[in-house]
N, C-alpha and C positions, 0 to 999 in steps of 0.2 A: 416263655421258655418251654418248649417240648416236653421236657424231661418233668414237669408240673402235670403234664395233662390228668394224669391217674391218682392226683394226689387228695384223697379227703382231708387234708389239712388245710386246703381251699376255703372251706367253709369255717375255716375256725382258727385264723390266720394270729389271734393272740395266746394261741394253746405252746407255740412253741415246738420244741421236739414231741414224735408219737412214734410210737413202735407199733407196727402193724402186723401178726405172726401169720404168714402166708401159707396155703394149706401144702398138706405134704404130697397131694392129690395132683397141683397145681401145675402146670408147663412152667409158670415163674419160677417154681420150688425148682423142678430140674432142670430148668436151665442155668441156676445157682450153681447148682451140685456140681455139674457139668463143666461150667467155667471150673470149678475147685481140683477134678478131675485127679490125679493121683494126687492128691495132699488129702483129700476125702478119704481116699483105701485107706492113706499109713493112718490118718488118726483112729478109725477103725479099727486098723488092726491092735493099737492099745485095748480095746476090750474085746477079747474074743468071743461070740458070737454064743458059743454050748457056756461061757462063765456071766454073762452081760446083758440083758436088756438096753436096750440102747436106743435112743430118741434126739434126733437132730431138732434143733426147731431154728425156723428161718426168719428170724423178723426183717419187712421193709422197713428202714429209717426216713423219718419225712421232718424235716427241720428248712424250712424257706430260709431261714438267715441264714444258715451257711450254704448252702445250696445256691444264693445269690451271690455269696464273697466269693464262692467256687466259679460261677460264670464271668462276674468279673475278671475275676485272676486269667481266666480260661482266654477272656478273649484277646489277653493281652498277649499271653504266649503263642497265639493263632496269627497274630497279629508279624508277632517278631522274624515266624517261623520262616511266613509269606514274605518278609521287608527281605530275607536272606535265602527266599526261594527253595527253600528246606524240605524235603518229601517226608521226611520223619512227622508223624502223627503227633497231634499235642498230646491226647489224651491215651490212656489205657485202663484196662480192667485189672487190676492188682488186688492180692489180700495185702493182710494184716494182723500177726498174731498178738494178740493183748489177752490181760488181767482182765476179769468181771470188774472193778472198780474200775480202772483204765478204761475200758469200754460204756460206762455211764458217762462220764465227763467226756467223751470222743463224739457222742451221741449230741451232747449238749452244747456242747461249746466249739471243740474240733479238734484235729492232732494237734498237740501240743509239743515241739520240739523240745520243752524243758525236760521230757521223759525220756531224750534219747540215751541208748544204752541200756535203758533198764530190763530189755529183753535180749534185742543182737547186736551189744555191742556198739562200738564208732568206729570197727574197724575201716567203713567207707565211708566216715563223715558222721559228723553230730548231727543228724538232721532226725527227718522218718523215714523207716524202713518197709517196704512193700517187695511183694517177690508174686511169681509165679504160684503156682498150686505145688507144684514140684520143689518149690524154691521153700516156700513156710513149712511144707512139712515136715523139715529139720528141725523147728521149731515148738516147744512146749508153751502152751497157755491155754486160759478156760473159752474164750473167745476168740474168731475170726473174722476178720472183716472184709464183705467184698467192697473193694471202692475203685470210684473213679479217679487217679492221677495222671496229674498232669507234669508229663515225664520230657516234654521238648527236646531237646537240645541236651546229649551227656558226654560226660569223658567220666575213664574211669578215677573210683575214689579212691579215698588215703583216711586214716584218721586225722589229717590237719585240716580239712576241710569244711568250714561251716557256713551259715547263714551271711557272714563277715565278708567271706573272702572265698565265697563261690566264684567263676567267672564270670563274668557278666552276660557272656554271651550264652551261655546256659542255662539249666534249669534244672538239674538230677545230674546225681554220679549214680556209677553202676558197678557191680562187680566185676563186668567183663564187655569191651567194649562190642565186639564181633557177636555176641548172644549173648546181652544180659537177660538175669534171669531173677536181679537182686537190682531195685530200684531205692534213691534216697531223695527227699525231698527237702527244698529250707525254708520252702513258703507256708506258713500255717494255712493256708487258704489252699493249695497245692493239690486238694486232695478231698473227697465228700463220703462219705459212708452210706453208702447205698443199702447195704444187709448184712446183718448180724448172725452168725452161727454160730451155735450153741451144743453142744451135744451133753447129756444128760447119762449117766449110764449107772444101773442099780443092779445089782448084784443077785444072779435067778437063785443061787444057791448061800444065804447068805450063813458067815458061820454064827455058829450060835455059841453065848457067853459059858463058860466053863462056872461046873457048879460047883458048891460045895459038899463035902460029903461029910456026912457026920459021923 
């Protein structure tokens, strides 16, 4: 698989998940950013710049076993796309806004649909929620995630929508069929976490504890 070539977890195939924190120096670093592109400004603009120190850090995710259940799944949807002559793309580059714990188990193991709601909602279906850059930064959490989903085949969502009773002949609901901008997935496999971003931000003025005065 291609998407292996760069991966030092080659060498150390029984280590499991490794987070790799990518320099901030890096063309990978801004190329990250770049894909994030106005969801980066708005989270920014939560810490203004004269109140805030502030430190993004970007880890690559390198886990082979999900990374292999993802090409799997991948090729199945590539598969279906072409059996129905479909110019729609399987895959895309989507975030992810999650919890610091929600982000350790997504690391390890993979989205887990039983978390759905716990950030946006079922308004478009129980499943997982991925959006644009523009689309999460409506969004509050400690972590983002850039991933690869496999978005196939959509009609738009409803909250009756689940893993149950998707249509068969697709693969994602969306918020809006003409430019979604809000993707939902029901395959746990559906989807890989490519890089984790983090931002960090301490206080250049911090206040200081009120004394007592005798």
């Amino acid at each position: 698989m291609e998407e292996i070539r760069h991966f030092e977890i080659l060498k150390h195939i029984d280590v499991g998940v490794r987070k790799f924190e990518i320099s901030s120096t890096s063309q990978e670093y801004r190329n990250v950013l770049e894909q994030l592109g106005t969801g980066m400004d708005h989270l920014l603009r939560v810490y203004p710049q004269h109140l805030f120190n502030v430190n993004v850090k970007i880890s690559r995710i390198e886990n082979l076993i999900l990374l292999a259940q993802y090409e799997a799944q991948k090729r199945k949807v590539e598969w279906l796309l072409a059996t129905e002559k479909s110019t729609l793309p399987a895959e895309r580059k989507l975030f992810h806004v999650t919890s610091k714990t929600a982000a350790d188990k997504i690391c390890e193991e993979e989205y887990n649909r039983s978390f759905a709601g716990s950030v946006y909602g079922t308004t478009l279906g129980s499943g997982t929620y991925f959006g644009t850059g523009a689309a999460v930064a409506a969004y509050r959490g400690e972590c983002i995630f850039m991933a690869k989903v496999l978005t196939g085949k959509f009609y738009k969502g409803d909250s009756s929508v689940s893993g149950v009773n998707l249509s068969p002949k697709f693969h994602s609901t969306v918020n809006n069929v003409k430019n979604p901008t809000v993707f939902v997935v029901y395959h746990d496999a559906a989807a890989y976490p490519e890089y984790l971003i983090e931002v960090a931000a301490a206080s250049i003025n911090p206040v200081e504890p009120l004394k007592d005065y005798q």
